[in-house]
C-alpha positions in Angstrom: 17.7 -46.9 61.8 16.7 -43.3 61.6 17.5 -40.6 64.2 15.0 -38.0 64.9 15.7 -34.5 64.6 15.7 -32.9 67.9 16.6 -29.2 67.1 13.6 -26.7 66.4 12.9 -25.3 63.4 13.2 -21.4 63.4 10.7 -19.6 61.6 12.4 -16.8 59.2 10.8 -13.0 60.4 8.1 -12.6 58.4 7.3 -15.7 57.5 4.0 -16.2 59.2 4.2 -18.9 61.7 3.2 -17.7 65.1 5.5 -17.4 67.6 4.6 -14.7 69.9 5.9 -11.4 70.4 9.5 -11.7 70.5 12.5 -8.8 70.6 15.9 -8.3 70.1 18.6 -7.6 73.2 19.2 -3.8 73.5 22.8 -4.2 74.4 24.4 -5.9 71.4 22.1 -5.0 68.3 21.6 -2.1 65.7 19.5 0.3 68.9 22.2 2.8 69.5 22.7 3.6 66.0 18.8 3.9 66.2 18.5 5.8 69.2 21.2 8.3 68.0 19.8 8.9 64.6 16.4 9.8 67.2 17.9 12.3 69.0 19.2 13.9 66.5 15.8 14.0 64.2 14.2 15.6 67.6 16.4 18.1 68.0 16.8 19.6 64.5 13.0 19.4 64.2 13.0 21.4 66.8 15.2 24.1 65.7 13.3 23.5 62.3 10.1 24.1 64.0 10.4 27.5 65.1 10.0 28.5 61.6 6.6 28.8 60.0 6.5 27.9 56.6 4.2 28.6 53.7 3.8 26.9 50.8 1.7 28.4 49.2 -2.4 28.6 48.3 -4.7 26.1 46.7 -5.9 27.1 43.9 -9.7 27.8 43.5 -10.1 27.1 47.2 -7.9 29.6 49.0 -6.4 27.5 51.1 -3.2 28.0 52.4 -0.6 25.4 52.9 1.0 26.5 56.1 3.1 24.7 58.1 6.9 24.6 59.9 10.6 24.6 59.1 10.9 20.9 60.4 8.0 19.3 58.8 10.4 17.3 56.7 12.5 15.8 59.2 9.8 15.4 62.1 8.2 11.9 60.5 11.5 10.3 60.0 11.3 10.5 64.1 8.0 8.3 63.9 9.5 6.1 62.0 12.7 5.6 63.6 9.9 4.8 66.6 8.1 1.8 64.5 11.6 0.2 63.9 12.6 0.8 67.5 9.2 -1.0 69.2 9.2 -3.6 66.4 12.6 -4.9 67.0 13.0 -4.2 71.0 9.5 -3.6 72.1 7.7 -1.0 74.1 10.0 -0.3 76.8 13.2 0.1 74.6 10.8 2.6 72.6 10.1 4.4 75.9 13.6 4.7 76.7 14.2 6.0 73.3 11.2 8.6 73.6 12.5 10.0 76.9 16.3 9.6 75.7 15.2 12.3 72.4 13.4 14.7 74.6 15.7 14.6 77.2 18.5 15.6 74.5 16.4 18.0 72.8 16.0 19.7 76.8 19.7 19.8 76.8 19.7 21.4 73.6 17.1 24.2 74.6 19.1 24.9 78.2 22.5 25.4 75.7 20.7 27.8 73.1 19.5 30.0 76.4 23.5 29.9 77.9 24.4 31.5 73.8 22.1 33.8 74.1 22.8 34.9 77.2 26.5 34.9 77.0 27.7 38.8 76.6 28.8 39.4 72.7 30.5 41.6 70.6 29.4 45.3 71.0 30.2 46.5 67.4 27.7 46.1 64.4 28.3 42.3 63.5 27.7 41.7 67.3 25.1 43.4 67.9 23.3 41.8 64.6 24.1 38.5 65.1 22.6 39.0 68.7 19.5 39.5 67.5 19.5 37.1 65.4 20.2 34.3 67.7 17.9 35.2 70.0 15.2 35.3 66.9 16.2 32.1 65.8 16.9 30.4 68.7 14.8 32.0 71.5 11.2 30.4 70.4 12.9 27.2 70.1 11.9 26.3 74.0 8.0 26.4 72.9 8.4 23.7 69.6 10.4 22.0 72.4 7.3 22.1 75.0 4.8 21.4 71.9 7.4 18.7 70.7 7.9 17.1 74.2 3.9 16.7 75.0 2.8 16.2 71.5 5.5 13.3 71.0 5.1 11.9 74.1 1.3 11.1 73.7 1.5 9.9 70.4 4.6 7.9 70.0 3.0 6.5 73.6 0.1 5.6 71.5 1.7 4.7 68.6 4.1 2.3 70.7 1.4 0.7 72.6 -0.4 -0.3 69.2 2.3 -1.9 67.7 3.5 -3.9 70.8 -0.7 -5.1 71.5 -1.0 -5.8 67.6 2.2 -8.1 67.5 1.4 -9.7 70.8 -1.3 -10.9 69.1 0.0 -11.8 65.7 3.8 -12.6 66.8 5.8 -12.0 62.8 3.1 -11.6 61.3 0.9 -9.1 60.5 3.8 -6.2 60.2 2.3 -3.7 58.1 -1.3 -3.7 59.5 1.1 -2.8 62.6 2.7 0.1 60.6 -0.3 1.0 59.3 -2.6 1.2 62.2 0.0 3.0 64.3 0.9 5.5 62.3 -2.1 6.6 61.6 -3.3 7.1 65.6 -0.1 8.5 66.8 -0.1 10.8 64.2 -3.6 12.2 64.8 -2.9 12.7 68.7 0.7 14.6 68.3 -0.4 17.0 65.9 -3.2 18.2 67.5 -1.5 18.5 70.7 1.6 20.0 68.8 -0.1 22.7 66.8 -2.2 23.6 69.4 1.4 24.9 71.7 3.7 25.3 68.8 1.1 27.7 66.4 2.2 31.3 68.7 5.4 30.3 68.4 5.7 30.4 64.5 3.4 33.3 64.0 0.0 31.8 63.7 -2.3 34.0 65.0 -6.2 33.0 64.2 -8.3 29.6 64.7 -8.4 29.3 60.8 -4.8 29.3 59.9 -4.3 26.3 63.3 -7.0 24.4 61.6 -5.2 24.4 57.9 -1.9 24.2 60.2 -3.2 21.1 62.0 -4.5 19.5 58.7 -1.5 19.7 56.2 0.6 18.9 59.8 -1.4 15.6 59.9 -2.1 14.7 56.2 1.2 15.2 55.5 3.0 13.0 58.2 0.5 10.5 57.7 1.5 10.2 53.9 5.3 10.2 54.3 4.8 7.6 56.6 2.1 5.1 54.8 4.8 5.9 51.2 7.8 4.9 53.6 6.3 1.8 54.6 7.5 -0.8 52.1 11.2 0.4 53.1 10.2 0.7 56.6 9.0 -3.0 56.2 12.3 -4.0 54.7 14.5 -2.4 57.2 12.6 -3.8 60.0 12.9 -7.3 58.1 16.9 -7.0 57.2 17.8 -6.0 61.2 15.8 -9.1 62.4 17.5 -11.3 59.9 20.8 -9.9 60.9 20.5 -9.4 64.9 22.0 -12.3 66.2 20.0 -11.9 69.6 16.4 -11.6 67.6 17.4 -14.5 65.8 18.1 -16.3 69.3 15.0 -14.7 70.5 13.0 -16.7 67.7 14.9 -19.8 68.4 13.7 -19.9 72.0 10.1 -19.1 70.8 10.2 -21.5 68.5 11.4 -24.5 71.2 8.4 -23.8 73.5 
């Protein structure tokens, strides 16, 4: 006599089978570590971005490679985002987007109180002064360009993800990555270059466009090189997140 085998089986992440679009709980998993390291990405991009940067000319062309102090840290933010909407979906990514700008208005309302708080009269004082409000005082206007430029493409960039794995369920992660990226991308630099370029010293149509270009091309390739690790970050939390894992289960018994 045999017995049957009544439990489902539970599809490892990844492994192809379609289950639907399913997400992790945000109250006992890895998304306030993630949200955190968000914030904190936003907000020193922002302080980064007040700086314009130049990198120098291309050779033969005359190009120059212009762009800000926070170009570095600014795509880590996007793909903080992918892992966020991957493991807990568009709204937990929502609630992450606001959570980072929000944060990074806190920020910008405690850089005006410095600067506005009376300082030292004598030399030192009156140098360091000026230099916070130099360093600090554009900072409200990356913040502005950061807060609509973000919001519109890490929107889009959310919404793509969360369509493309209703449709696919595991499968299908790095077409996700990939066609995200890519969109978001496009949308939040024009939109940030376009407020941000006064701030940082750019003054003619030229230097926005070569701005706007190295902005996106650059973002876009950080991204698309950081995929495989992205990919196996995103695949490591799923294995380990107890509640994804129950998640798939239930999926899995329907």
């Amino acid at each position: 006599m045999t017995t049957q085998n009544t439990h489902p089986v539970i599809p490892s992440p990844g492994s192809g089978r379609p289950v639907g679009a399913v997400y992790a709980d945000r109250g006992a998993s890895h998304y306030d570590i993630l949200l955190a390291l968000m914030c904190v990405v936003v907000i020193l991009s922002g302080i980064g971005g007040s700086k314009g940067v130049l990198l120098g000319t291309v050779p033969g062309i005359g190009i120059d490679l212009i762009t800000d102090g926070g170009f570095f840290l600014f795509p880590l933010a996007y793909i903080l985002g992918d892992v966020i909407t991957e493991l807990y979906g568009a709204r937990a990514a929502r609630r992450a987007i606001l959570m980072s700008f929000g944060m990074n208005i806190l920020a910008v309302i405690a850089y005006q109180v410095i600067i506005w708080l009376p300082g030292f009269t004598d030399e030192y004082g009156t140098a360091k002064q000026a230099a916070l409000e130099t360093a600090l005082g554009p900072v409200w206007i990356i913040v502005l360009a950061s807060v609509c430029g973000f919001l519109a493409g890490q929107s889009l960039n959310s919404l793509v993800m969360s369509r493309m794995k209703a449709r696919a369920g595991e499968r299908g992660l790095i077409a996700r990555l990939l066609s995200s990226s890519g969109l978001g991308e496009l949308v939040d630099t024009i939109i940030f270059c376009t407020i941000a370029a006064a701030a940082i010293g750019i003054t003619s149509v030229g230097q926005w466009a070569e701005y706007t270009v190295l902005g996106f091309v650059y973002k876009v390739a950080v991204q698309y090189l950081a995929i495989p690790v992205t990919a196996a970050v995103i695949r490591w939390l799923k294995r380990t997140d107890p509640t994804y894992r129950a998640r798939l289960e239930q999926a899995a018994a329907r």
